[in-house]
C-alpha positions as CSV (number, residue, x, y, z in Angstrom):
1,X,29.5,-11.0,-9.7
2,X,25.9,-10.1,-10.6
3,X,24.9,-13.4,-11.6
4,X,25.5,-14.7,-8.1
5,X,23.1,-12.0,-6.2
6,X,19.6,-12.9,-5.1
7,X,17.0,-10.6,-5.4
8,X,13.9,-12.2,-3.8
9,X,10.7,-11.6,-5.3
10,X,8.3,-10.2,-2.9
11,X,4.8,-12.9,-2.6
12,X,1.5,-12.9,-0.8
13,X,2.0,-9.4,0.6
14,X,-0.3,-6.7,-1.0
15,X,-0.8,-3.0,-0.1
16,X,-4.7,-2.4,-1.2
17,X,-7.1,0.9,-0.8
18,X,-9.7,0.0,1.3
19,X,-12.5,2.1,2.1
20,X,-14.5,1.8,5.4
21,X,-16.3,4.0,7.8
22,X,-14.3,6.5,10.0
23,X,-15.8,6.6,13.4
24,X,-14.1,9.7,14.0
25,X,-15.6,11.8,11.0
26,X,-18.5,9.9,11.0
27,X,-18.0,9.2,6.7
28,X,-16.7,6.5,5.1
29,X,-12.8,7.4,4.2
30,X,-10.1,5.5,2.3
31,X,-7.1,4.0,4.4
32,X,-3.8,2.3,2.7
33,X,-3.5,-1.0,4.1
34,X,-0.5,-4.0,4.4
35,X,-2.0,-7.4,4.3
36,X,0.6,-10.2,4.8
37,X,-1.3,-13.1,3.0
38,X,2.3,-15.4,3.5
39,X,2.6,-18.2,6.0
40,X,5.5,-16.3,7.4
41,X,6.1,-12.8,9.9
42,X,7.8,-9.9,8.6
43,X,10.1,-8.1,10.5
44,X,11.2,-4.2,10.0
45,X,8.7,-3.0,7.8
46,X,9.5,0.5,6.0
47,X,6.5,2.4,3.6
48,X,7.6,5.3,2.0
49,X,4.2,6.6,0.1
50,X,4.1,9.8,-2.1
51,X,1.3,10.8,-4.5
52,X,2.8,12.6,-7.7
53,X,1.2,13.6,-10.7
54,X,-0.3,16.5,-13.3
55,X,-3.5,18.6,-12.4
56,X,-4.9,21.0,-15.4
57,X,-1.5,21.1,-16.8
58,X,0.6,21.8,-13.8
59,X,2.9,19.3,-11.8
60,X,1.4,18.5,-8.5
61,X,2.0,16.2,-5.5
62,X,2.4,15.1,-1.7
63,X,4.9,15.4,0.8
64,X,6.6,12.1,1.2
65,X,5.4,9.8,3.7
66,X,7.8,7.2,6.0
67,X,5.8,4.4,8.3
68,X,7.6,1.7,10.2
69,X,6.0,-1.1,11.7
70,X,7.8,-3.4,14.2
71,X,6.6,-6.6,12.3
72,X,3.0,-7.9,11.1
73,X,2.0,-11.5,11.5
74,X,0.7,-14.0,9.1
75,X,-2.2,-13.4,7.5
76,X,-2.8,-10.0,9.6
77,X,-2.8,-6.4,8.0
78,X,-2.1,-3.1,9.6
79,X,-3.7,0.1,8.5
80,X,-0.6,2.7,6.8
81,X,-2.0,5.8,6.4
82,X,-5.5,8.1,5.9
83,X,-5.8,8.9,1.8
84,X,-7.8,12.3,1.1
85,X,-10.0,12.0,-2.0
86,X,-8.5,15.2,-3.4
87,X,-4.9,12.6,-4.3
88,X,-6.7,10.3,-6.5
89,X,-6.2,12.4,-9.5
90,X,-2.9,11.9,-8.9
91,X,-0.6,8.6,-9.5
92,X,-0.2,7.2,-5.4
93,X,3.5,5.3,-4.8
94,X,4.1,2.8,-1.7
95,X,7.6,1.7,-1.6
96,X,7.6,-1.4,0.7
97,X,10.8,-2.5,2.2
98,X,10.8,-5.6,4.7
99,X,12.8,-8.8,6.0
100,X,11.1,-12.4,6.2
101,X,13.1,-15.2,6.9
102,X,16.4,-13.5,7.5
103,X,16.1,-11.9,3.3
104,X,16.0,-8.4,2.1
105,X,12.8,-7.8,0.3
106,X,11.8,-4.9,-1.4
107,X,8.5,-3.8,-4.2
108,X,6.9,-0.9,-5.2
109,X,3.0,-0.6,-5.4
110,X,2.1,2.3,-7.7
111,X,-2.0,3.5,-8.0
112,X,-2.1,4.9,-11.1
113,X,-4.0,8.5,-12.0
114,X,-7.6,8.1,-11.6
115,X,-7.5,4.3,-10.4
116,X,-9.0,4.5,-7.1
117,X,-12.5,6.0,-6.0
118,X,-16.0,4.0,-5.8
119,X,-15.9,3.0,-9.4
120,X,-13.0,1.0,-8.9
121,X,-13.9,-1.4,-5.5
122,X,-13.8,-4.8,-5.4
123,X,-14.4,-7.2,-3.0
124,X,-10.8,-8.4,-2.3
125,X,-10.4,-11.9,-1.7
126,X,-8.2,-12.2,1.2
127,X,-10.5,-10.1,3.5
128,X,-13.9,-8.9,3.9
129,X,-13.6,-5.3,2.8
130,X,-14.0,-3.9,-0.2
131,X,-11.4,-2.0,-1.8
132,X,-8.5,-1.4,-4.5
133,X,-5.4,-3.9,-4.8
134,X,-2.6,-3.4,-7.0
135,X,-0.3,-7.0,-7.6
């Protein structure tokens, strides 16, 4: 019955916008990053990240993204994927699927239109970058 499935709520894991410099294009650029901020590893990580939205009255948006990442530690992060500027007028999606302690956990962290760029960084608490986190 439905009143005997689980659905775990996911906790301590955050996807945030960081922005840092790119040693490679020599300019500061904005990565999506997974911090695992739980005492515990997980294990078959899936991001699925798409940036959809309206532009001047017309429907635009991004091919759809898939990362997998083997596991990530506690209290490590992994860098997901390079953000071009040019998608923060739209509203940016990262559906996180993982397993941690033998569960099925699933969330989805959406940056809404116009909520990242330099007006919107904050030191974050659980590292020393600065950068955009969504709860």
């Amino acid at each position: 019955m439905k009143k005997d499935i689980e659905i775990p709520v996911v906790k301590d894991i955050e996807i945030a916008i960081i922005k840092e410099y790119n040693e490679e294009f020599l300019a500061d650029s904005w990565y999506a990053y997974l911090f695992n901020n739980s005492d515990q590893e997980i294990e078959a990580i899936l991001v699925v990240s798409q940036a959809v939205g309206e532009i001047n009255g017309e429907v635009r948006g991004t091919g759809v993204f898939r990362h997998a990442f083997k596991s990530l530690a506690p209290k490590e992060n992994i860098k997901i994927e390079l953000l071009d500027e040019s998608v923060f007028k739209l509203s940016n999606t990262f559906m996180l699927t993982f397993f941690q302690g033998g569960k099925l956990y699933d969330k989805t962290f959406t940056f809404i239109q116009d909520s990242l760029g330099d007006a919107h960084l904050t030191t974050l608490p659980f590292t020393t970058k600065k950068g955009i986190v969504i709860k």
